[in-house]
N, C-alpha and C positions, 0 to 999 in steps of 0.2 A: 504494500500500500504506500504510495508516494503521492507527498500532498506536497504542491508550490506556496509561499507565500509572498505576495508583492507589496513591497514597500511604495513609498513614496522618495521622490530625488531632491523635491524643493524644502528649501530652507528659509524660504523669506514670506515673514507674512503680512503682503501686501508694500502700502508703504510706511508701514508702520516703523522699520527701521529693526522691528524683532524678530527672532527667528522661531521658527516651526519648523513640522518635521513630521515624523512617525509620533504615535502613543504609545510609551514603553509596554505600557500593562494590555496592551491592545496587539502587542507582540508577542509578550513573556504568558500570561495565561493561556492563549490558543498553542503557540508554540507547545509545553508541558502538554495540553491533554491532546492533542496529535500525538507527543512524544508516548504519554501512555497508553495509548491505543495502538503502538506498537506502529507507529507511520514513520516513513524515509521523508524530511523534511529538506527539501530546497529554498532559500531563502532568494530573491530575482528584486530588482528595483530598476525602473526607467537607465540609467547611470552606471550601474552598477558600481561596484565598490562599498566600501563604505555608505548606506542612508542617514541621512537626517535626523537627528531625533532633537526630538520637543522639550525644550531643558526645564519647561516645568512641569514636565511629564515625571522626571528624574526626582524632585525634589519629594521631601520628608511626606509631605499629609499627598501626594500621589502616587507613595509608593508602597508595594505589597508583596507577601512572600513570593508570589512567583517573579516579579519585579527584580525583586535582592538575589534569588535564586538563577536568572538570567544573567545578571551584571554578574556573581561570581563561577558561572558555569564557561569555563576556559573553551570548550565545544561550539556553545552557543555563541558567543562572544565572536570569536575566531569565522564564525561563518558570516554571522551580521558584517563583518569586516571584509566582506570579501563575496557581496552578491551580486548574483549572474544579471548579463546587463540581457533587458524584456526581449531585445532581439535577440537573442542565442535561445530563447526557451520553445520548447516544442510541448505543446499541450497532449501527443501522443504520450507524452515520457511520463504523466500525469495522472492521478484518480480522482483528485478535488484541487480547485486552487481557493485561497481567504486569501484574504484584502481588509489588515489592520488599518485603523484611519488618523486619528492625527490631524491638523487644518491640511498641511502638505496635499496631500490628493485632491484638495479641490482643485487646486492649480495644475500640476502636473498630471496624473491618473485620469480627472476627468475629461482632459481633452486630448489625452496622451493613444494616438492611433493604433499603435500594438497592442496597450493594454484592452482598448476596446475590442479589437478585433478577438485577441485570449478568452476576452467575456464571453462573445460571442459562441468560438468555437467551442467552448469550454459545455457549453448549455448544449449546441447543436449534437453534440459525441455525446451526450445523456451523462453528464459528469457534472456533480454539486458547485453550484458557489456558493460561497462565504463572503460578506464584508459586515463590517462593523465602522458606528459612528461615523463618521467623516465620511468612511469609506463608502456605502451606497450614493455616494455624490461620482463615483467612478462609473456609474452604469448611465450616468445625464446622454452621452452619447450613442448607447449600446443600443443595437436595432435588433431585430426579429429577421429571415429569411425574407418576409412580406416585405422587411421595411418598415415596422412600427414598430416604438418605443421599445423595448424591453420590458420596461415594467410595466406597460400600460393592461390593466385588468387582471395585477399581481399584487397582493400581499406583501408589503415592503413597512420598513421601517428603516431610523436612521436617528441621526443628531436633532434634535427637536427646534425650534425656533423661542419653545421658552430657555433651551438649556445654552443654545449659541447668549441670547440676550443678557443670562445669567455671567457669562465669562466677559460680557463688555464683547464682541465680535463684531454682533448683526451689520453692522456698517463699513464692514472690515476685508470680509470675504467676498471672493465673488459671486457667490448666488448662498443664499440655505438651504441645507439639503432636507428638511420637509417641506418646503415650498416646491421646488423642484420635483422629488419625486411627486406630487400631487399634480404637477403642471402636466406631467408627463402622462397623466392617467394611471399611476400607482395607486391600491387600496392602501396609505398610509394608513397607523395606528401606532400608538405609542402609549407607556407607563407614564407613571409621576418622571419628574425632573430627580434623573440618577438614579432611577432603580434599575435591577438589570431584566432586559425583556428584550426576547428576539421570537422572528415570526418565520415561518417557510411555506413558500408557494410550491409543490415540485420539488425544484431541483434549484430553489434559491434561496436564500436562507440572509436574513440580516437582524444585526443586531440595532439597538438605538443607541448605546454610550460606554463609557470605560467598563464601568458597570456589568455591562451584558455579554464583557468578552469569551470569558467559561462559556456562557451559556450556548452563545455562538456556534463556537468551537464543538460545541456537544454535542447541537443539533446537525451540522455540518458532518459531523460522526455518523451521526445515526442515521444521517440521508443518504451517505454511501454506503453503508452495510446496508440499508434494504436496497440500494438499486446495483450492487454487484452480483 
């Protein structure tokens, strides 16, 4: 079982002068429960190399065991430092891809053509995705075979528009990702602001915030064990 995860490349958020990136905990918990469900994990970002992360993703009140457990795991570390740039990946080589979110993916991911095209094929070969927070803002571009939306008359979730308002953003980013999937014809739905809840359509699967990364992660499990 070998599961892809794609980061984000962008670092800058907006013109704000601060940097963004990946959500550690939005890598470190899904990472672990792929890891214990016995999966071959590839890590891949636009760039490759080294990704981005969100330094106040890092700090004390946003960090959690599997967080610390990442930062000291020499394995993980060592691959973070060193992922496959989105062109060299081949979704053959693959069983499920997730897509941790972070602001980063709005920028890059969602207008980034290979990743779109990955989504796409990814769905077409009957193979789960995953994205969390940020990350369902990566599918704004993703079509259907027909040509419509991807998510349009799906079950999606994402980063909330009270939770973006909450961190001071909303004016910051380029679009919100419940507005967007809503534009798009997503059956949006979300929890309270910070609880964890993720939803799946088929073979798509998203979570709404840091919060709901396990849970993501679990569902995204359990979507490939019943369609293998």
């Amino acid at each position: 079982m070998r599961v892809l995860m794609v980061l984000t490349s962008h670092d800058q958020l907006g013109d704000t002068g601060h940097k963004t990136g990946f959500w550690l905990e939005e890598l470190a918990a899904p990472y672990y429960a792929f890891k214990e469900a016995g999966a071959e994990i590839t890590l891949a970002s636009p760039k490759g190399g080294q990704p981005p992360l969100d330094p106040r993703s890092s700090e004390p009140n946003s960090q959690s065991d599997e967080t610390r457990r990442f930062e000291a795991d020499a394995e993980a570390m060592a691959a973070l430092a060193s992922t496959v740039p989105l062109r060299d990946v081949d979704q053959a080589d693959f069983d499920a891809v997730f897509y941790p979110g972070g602001h980063g993916p709005l920028w890059d991911l969602a207008e980034d053509r290979t990743s779109i095209a990955l989504i796409e094929s990814f769905l077409a070969a009957r193979k789960p995705v995953g994205l969390v927070c940020h990350a369902p803002g990566a599918l704004r571009r993703a079509r259907t075979a027909a040509g419509r939306p991807l998510v349009e008359g799906r079950k999606v979730t994402g980063f909330s528009n009270s939770e973006e308002a909450a961190v001071g953003l909303s004016d910051v980013v380029p679009f919100l990702v419940e507005d967007e999937l809503k534009s798009l014809g997503g059956l949006y739905s979300k929890s309270a602001d910070w609880a964890s809840y993720a939803v799946r359509d088929d073979l798509l699967v998203t979570g709404q915030n840091p919060q709901s990364s396990a849970e993501t992660a679990r569902l995204l499990m359990e979507t490939l064990r019943a369609h293998r």
